[in-house]
N, CA, C and O atoms as a MOPAC input file, in Angstrom:
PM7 MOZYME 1SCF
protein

 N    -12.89600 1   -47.54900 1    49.96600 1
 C    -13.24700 1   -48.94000 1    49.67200 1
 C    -12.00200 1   -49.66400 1    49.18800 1
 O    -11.22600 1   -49.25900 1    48.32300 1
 N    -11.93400 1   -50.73000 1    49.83600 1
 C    -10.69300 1   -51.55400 1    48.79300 1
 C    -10.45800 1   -52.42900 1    48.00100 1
 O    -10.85100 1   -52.10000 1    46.88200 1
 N     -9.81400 1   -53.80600 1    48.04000 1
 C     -9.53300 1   -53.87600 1    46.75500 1
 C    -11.30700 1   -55.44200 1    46.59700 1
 O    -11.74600 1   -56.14900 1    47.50400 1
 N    -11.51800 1   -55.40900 1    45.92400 1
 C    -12.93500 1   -56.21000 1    45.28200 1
 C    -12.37400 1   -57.65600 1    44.99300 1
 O    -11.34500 1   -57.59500 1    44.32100 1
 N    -12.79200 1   -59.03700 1    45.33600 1
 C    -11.95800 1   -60.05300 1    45.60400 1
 C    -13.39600 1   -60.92000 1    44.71400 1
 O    -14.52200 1   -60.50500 1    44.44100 1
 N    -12.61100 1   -62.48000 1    44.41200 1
 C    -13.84200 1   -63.36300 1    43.81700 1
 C    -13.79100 1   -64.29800 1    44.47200 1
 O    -12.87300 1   -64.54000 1    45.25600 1
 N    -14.89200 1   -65.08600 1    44.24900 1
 C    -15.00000 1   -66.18100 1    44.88100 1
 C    -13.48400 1   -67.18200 1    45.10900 1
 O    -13.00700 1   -67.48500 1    46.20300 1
 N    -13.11900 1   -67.43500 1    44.20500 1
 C    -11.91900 1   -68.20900 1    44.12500 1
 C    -10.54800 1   -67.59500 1    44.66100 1
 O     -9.55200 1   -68.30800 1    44.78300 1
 N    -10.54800 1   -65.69000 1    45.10000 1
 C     -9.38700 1   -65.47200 1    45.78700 1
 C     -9.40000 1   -65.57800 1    46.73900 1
 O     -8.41000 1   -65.77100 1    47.44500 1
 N    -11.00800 1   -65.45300 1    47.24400 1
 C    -11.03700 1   -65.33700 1    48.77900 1
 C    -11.11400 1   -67.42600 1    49.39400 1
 O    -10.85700 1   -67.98500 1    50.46000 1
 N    -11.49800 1   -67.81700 1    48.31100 1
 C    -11.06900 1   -69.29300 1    48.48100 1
 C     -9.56400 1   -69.82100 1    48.69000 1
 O     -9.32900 1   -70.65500 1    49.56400 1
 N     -8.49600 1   -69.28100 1    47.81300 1
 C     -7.46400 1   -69.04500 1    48.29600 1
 C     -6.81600 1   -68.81700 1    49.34900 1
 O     -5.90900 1   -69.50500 1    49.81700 1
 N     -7.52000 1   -67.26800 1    50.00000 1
 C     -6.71900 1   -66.89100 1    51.01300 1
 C     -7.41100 1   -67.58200 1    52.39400 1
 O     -6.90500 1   -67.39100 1    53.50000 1
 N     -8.38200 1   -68.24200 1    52.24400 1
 C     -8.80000 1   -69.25100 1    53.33400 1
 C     -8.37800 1   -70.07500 1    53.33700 1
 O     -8.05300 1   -70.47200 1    54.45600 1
 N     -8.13100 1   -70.74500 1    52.45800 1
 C     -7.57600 1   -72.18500 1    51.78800 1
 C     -9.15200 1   -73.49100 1    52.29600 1
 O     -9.39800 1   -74.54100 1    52.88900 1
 N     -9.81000 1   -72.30400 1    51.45700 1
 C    -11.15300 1   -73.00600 1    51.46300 1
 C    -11.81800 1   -73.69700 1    49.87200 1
 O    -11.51500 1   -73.17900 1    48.79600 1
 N    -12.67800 1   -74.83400 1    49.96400 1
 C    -13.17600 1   -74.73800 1    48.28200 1
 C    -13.95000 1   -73.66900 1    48.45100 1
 O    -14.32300 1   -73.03400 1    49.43700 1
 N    -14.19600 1   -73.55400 1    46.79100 1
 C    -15.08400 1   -72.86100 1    46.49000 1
 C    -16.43600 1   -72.42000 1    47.25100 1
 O    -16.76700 1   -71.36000 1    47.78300 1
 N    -17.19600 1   -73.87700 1    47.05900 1
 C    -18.53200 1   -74.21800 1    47.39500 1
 C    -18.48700 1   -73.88600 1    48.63500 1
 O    -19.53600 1   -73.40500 1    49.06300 1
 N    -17.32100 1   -74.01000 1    49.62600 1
 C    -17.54000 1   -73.71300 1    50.87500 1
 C    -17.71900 1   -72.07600 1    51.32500 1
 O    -18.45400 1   -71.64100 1    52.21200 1
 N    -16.68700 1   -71.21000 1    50.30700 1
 C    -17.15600 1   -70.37500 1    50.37100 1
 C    -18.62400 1   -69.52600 1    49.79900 1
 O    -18.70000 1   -68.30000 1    49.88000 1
 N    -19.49800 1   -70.19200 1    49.35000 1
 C    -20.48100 1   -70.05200 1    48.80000 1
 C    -21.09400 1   -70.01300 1    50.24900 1
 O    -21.26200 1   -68.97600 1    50.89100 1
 N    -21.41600 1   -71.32600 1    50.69400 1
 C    -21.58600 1   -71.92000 1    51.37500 1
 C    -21.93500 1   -70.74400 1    52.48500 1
 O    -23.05200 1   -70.37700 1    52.84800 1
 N    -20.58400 1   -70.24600 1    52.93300 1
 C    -20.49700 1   -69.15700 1    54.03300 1
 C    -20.56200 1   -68.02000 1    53.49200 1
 O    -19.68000 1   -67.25300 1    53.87800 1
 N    -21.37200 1   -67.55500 1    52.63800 1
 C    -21.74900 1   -66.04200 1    51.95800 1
 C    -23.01700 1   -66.27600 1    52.23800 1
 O    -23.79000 1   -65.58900 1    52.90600 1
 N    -23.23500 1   -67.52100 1    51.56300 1
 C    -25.67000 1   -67.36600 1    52.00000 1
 C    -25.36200 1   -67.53600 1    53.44500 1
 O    -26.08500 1   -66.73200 1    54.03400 1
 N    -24.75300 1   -68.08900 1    54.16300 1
 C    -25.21700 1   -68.31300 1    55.92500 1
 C    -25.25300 1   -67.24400 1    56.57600 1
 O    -25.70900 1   -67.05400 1    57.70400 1
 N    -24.52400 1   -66.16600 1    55.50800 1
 C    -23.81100 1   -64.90600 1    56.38600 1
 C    -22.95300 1   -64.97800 1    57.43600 1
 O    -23.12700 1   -64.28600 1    58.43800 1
 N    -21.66400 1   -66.05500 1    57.27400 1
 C    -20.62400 1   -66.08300 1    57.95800 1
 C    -19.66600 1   -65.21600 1    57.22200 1
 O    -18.85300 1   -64.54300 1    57.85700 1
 N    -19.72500 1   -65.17800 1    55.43700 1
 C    -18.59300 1   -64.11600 1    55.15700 1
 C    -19.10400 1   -62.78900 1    54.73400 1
 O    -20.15500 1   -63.12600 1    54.18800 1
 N    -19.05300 1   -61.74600 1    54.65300 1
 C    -19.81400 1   -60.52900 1    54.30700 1
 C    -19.33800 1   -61.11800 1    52.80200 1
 O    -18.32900 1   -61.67800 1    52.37400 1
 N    -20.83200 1   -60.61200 1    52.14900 1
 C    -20.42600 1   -60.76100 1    50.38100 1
 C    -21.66500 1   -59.42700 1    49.95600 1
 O    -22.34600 1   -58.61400 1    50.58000 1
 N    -21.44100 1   -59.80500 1    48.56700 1
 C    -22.74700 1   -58.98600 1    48.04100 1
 C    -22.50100 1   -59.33300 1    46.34100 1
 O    -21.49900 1   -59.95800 1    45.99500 1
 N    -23.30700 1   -58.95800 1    45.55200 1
 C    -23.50200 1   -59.69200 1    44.71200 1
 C    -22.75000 1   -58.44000 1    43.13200 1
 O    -22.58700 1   -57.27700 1    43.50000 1
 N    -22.48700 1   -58.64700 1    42.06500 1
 C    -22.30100 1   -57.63500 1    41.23600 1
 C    -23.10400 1   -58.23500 1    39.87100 1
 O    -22.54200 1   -59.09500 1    39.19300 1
 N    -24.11200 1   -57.86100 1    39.59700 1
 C    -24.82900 1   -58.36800 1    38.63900 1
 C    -25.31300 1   -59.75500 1    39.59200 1
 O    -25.86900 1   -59.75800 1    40.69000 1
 N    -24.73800 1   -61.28900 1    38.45800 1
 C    -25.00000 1   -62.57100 1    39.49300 1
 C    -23.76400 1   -62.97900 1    39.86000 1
 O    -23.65600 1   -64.18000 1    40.11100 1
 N    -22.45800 1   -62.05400 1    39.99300 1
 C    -20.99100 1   -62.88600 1    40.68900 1
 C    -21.49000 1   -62.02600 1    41.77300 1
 O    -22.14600 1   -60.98400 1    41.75100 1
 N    -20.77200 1   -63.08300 1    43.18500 1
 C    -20.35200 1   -62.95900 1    44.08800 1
 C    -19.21800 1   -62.11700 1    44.26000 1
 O    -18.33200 1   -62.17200 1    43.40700 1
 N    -19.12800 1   -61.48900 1    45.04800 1
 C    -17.87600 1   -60.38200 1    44.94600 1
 C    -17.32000 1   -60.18400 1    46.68000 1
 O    -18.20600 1   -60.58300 1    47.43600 1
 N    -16.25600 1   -59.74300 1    47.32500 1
 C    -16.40600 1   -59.99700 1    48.78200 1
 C    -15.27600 1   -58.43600 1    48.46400 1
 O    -14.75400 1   -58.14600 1    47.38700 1
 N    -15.16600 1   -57.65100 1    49.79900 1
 C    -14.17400 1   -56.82000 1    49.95500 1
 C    -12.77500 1   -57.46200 1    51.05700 1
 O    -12.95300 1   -58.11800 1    52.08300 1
 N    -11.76400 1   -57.14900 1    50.62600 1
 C    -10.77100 1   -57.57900 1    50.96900 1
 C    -10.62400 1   -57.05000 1    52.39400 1
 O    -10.09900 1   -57.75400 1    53.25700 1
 N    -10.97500 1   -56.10400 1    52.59500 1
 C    -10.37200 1   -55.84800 1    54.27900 1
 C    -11.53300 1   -56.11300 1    55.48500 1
 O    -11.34000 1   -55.86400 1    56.67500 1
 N    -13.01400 1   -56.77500 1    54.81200 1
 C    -13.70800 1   -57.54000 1    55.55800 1
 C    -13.25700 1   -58.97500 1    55.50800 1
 O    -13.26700 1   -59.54800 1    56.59700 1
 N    -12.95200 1   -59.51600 1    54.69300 1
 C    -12.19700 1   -61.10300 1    54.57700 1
 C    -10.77800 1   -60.98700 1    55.75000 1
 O    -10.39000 1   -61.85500 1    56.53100 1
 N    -10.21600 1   -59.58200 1    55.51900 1
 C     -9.37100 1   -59.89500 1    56.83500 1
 C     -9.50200 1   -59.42400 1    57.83700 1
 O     -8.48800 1   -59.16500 1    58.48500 1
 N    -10.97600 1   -59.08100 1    58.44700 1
 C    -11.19200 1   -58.65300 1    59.26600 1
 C    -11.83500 1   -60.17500 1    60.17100 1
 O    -11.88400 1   -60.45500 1    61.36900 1
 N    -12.23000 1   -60.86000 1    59.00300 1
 C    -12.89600 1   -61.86800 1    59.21200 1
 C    -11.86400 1   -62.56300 1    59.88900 1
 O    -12.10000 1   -63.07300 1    60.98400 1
 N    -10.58000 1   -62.65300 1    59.28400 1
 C     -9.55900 1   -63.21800 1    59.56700 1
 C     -9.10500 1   -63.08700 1    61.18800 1
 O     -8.69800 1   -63.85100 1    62.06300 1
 N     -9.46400 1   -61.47500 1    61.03700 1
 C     -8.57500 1   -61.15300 1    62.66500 1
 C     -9.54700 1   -62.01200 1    63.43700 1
 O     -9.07100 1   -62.99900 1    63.99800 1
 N    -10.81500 1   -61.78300 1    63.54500 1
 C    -11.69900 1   -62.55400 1    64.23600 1
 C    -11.89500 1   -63.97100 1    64.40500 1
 O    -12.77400 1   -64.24500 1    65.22300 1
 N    -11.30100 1   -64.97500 1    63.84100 1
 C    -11.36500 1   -66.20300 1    63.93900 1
 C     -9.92300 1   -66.05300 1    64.62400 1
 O     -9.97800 1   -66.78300 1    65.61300 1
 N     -8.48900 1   -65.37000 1    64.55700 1
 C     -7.79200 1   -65.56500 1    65.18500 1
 C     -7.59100 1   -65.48800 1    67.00000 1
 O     -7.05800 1   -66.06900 1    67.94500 1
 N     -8.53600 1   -64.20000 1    66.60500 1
 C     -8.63000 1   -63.45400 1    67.96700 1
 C     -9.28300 1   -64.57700 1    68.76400 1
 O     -8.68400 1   -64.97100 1    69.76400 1
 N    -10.79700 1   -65.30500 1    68.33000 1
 C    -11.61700 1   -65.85600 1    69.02500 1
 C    -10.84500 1   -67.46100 1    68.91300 1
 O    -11.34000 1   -68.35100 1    69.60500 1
 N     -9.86400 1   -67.73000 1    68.19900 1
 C     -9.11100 1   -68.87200 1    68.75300 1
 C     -7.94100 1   -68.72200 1    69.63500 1
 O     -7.59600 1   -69.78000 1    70.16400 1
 N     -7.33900 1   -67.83000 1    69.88900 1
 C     -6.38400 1   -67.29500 1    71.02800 1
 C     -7.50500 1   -67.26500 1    72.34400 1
 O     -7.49700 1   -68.07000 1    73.27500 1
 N     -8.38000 1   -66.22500 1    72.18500 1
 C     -9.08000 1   -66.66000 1    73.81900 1
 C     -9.76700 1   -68.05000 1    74.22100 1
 O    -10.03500 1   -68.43600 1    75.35900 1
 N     -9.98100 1   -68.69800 1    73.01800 1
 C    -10.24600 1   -69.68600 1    73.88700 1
 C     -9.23700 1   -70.88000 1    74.08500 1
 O     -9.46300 1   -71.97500 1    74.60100 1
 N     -8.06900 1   -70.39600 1    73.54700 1
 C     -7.15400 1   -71.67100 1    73.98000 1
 C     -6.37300 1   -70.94600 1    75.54900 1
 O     -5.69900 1   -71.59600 1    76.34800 1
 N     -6.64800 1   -69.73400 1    75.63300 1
 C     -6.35500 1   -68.76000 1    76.73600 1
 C     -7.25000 1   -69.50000 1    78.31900 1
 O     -6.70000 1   -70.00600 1    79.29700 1
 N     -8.75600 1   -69.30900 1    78.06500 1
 C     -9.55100 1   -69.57100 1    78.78300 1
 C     -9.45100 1   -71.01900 1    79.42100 1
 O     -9.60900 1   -71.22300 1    80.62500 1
 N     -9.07200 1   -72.34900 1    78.15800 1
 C     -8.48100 1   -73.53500 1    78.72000 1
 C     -8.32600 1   -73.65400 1    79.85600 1
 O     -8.97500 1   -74.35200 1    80.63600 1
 N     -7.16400 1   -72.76400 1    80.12200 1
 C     -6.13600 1   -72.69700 1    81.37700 1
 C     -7.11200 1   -72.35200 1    82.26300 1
 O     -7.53500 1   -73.32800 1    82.88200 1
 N     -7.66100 1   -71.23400 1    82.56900 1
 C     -8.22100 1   -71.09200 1    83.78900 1
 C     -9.08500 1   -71.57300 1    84.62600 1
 O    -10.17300 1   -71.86900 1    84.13100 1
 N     -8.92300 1   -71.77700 1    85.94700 1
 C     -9.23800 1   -72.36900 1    86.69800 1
 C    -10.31600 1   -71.72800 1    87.50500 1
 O    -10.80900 1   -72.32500 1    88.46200 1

């Protein structure tokens, strides 16, 4: 398991507010889970999350092109 992140780091490393990341924990866009009543997220799903918004914005600026 790695390293245990808060609301406000993983707001950081999005360069998201807060609320937004709230926001995307109940929608179940970010994996979270709860510790007592804080929000808590794991760090190598936030950048997994990461690879995946990159990945899925490379193919579709990829796909653009094709004809």
């Amino acid at each position: 398991m790695g390293q245990v992140l808060t609301v406000t780091e993983v707001a950081k490393m999005l360069q998201l507010s807060s609320s937004t990341v709230y926001k995307y924990s109940k929608k179940g866009v970010l994996p979270s889970f709860h510790v007592g009543q804080r929000l808590r997220f794991l760090e190598s799903e936030i950048n997994d999350y990461i690879r995946e918004i990159i990945f899925d914005q490379r193919n579709k600026s990829n796909s653009m092109w094709k004809y």
